[in-house]
C-alpha positions as CSV (number, residue, x, y, z in Angstrom):
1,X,-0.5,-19.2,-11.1
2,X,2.9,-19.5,-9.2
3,X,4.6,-19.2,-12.5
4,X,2.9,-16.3,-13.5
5,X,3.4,-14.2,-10.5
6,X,6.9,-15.1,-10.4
7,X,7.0,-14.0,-14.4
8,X,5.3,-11.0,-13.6
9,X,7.8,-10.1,-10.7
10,X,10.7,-10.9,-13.0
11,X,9.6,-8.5,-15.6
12,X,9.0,-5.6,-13.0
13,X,12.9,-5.8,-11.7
14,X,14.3,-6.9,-15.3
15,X,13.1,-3.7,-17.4
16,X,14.0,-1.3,-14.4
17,X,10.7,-0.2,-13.3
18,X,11.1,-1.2,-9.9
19,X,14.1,1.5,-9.5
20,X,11.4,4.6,-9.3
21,X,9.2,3.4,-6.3
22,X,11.9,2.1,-4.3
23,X,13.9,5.4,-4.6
24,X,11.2,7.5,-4.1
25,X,10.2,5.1,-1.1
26,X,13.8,5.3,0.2
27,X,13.6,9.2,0.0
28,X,10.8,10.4,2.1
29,X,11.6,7.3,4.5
30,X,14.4,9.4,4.5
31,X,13.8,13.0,4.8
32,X,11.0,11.7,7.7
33,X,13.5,9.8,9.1
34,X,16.0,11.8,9.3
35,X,14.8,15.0,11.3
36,X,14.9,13.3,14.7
37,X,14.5,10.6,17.2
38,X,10.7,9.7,18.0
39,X,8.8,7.1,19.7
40,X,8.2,3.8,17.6
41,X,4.1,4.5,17.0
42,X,4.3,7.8,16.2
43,X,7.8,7.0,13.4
44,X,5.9,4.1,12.0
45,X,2.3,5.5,12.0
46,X,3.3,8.1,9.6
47,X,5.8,6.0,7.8
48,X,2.5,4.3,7.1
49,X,0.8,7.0,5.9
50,X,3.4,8.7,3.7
51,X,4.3,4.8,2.1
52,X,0.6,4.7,0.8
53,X,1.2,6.1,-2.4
54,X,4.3,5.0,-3.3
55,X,3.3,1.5,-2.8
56,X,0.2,2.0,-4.9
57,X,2.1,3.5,-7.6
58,X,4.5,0.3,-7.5
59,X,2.0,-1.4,-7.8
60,X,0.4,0.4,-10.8
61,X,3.7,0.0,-12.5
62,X,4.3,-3.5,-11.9
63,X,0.9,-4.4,-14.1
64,X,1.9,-1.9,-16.6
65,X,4.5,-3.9,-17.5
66,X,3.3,-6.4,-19.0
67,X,1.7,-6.0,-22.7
68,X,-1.8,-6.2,-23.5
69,X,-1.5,-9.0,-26.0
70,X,1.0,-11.2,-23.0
71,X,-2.0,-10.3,-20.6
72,X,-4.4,-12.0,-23.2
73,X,-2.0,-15.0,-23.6
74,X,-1.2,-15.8,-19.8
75,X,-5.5,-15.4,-19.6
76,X,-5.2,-18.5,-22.0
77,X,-2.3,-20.5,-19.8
78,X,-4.0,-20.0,-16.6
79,X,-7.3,-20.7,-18.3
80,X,-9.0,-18.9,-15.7
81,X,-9.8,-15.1,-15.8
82,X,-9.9,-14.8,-11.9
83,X,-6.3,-16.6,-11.4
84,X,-4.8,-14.0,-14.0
85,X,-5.8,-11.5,-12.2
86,X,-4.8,-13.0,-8.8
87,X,-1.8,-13.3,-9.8
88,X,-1.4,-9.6,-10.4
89,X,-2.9,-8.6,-7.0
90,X,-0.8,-11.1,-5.3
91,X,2.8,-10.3,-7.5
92,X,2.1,-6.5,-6.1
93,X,1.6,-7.7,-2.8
94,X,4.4,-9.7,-2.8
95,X,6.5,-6.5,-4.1
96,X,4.6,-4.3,-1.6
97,X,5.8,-7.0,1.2
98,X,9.1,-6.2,0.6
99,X,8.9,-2.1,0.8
100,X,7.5,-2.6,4.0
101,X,10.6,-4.5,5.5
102,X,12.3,-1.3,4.2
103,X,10.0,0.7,6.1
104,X,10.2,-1.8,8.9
105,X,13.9,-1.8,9.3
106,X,15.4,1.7,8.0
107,X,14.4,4.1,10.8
108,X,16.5,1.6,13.5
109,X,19.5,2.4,10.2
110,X,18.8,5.9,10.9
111,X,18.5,5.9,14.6
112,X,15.5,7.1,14.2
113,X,13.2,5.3,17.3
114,X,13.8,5.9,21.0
115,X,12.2,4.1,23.9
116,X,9.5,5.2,25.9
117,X,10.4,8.2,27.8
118,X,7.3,9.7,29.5
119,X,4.8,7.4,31.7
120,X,1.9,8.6,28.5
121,X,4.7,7.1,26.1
122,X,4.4,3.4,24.3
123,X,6.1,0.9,25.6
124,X,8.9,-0.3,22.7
125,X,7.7,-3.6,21.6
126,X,3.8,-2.4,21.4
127,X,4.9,0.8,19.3
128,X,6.9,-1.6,17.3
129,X,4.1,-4.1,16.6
130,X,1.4,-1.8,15.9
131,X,3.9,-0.3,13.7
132,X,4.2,-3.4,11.6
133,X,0.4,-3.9,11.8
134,X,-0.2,0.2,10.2
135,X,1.9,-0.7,7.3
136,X,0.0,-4.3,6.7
137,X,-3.2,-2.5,7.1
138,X,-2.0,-0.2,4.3
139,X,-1.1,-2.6,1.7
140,X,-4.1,-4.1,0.8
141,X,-5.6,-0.4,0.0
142,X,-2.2,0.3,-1.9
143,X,-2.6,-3.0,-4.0
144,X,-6.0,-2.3,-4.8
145,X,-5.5,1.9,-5.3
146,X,-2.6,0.8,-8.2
147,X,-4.7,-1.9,-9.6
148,X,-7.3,0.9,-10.0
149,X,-5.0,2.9,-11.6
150,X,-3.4,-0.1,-14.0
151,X,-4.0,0.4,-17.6
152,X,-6.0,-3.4,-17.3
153,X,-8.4,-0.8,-15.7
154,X,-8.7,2.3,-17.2
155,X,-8.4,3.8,-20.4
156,X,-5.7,5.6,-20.7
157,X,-2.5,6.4,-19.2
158,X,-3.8,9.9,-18.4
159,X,-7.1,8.0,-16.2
160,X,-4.2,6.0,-14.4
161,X,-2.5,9.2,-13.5
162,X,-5.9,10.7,-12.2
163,X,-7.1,7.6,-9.9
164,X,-3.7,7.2,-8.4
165,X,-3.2,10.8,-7.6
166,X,-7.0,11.1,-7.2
167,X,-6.7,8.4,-4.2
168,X,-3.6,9.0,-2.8
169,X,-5.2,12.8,-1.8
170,X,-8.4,11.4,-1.2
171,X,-7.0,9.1,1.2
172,X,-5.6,11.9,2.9
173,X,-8.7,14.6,2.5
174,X,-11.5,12.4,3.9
175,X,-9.0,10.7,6.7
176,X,-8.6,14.0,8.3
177,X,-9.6,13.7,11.8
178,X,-13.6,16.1,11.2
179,X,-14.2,14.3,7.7
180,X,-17.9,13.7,7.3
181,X,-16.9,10.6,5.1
182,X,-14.6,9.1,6.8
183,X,-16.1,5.4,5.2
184,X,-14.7,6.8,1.6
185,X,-11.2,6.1,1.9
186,X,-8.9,3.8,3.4
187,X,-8.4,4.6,7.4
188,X,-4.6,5.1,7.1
189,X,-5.0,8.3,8.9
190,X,-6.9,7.0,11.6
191,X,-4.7,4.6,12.2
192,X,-1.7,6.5,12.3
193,X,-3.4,8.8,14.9
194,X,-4.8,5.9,17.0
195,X,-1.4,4.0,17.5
196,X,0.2,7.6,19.0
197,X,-1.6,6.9,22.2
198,X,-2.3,3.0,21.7
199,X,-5.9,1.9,20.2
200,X,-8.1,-0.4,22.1
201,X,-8.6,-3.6,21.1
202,X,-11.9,-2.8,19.5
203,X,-10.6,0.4,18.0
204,X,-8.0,-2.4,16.5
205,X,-10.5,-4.4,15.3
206,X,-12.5,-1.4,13.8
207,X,-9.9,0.1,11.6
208,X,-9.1,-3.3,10.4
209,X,-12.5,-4.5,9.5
210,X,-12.6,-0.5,7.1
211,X,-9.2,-1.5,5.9
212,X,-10.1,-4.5,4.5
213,X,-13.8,-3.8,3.4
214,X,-12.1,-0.9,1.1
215,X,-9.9,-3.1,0.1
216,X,-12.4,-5.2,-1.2
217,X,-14.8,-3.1,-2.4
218,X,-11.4,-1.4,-4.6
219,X,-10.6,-4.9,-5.9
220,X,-14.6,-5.7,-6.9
221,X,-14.5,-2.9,-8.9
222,X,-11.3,-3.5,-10.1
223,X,-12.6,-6.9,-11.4
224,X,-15.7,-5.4,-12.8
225,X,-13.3,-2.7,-14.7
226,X,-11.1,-5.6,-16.2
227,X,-14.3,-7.6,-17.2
228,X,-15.8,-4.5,-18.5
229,X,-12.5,-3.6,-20.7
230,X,-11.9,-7.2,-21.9
């Protein structure tokens, strides 16, 4: 399975498609980035937030790359229908693991981030780590939101375009802060509003346990969608 993520990563930076993402990435890390100094929670909470669908749509592209008919054939190699499609989920994470280090490190390029500097204000190295822990709680829901939207999945290429842009709003929509269906998407806005102020361990441990039951619940039906279409 090692080999095949490692193919499928190759083939997503060979044939170019890995340019798109990490521009746009790059410019709206940018243009937020760039309008000011702010405190690390508050930078990286919506750096979070805005990364969600670029990272899904990386991910959408990296298992479009790869044929229908080469799909089939590394099914046979593996011999195992789960590990092919592991090795999708985990090639995009992998890929989605490194637009977060860009995340991560580019607003301290920009000068972006400033220390604490009202008593209410995060202290620097908590603002930092649940920075870092927004944009891991994001990827999973990314992953699974471009899997979704793979051609493996759907249809067409005109479905794809729906379910990624369908989720990416969506995400947004029901995150605001009076949704009545808050459970529907991924809690990326939650989370960016809870690490402003600094969330309580339970409130940690809350938003984590939604991230990764949406997750999973995405990839399940991801999974039933590539059986189905098989």
């Amino acid at each position: 399975m090692i080999a095949l993520v490692r193919m499928r990563l190759a083939g997503f930076v060979r044939t170019g498609r890995a340019i798109a993402p990490m521009i746009a990435g790059l410019v709206v890390l940018g243009v937020l980035h760039g309008g000011g100094q702010s405190q690390a929670g508050e930078a990286y909470g919506v750096s979070a937030v805005v990364l969600f669908p670029v990272l899904a749509w990386q991910t959408k592209l990296l298992l479009d790359v790869e044929p229908d008919v080469a799909r089939r054939l590394a099914l046979v190699a593996v011999g195992s229908r789960s590990r092919e499609l592991a090795a999708g989920l985990v090639a995009g994470t992998v890929a989605g693991l490194g637009t977060v280090m860009i995340a991560l490190v580019l607003p301290w390029a920009l000068g972006a981030i400033t220390g604490p500097e009202k008593p209410e204000h995060l202290p620097l190295a908590q603002g930092i780590t649940l920075g870092v822990w927004a944009h891991l709680l994001v990827l999973p829901a990314a992953v699974a939101l471009g899997a979704l939207a793979s051609r493996a999945a759907t249809d067409s290429p005109r479905y794809g375009v729906l379910v990624l842009v369908g989720g990416a709003v969506g995400a947004v929509v029901f995150g605001l802060r009076d949704s009545v269906l808050p459970w529907v998407a991924p809690p990326m806005m939650a989370t960016a509003r809870a690490i402003t102020s600094g969330p309580s361990g339970l409130r940690v441990v809350e938003l984590t346990g939604h991230a990764l039951l949406w997750s999973a619940a995405a990839l399940a039906l991801y999974a039933w969608l590539r059986r189905r279409r098989a």
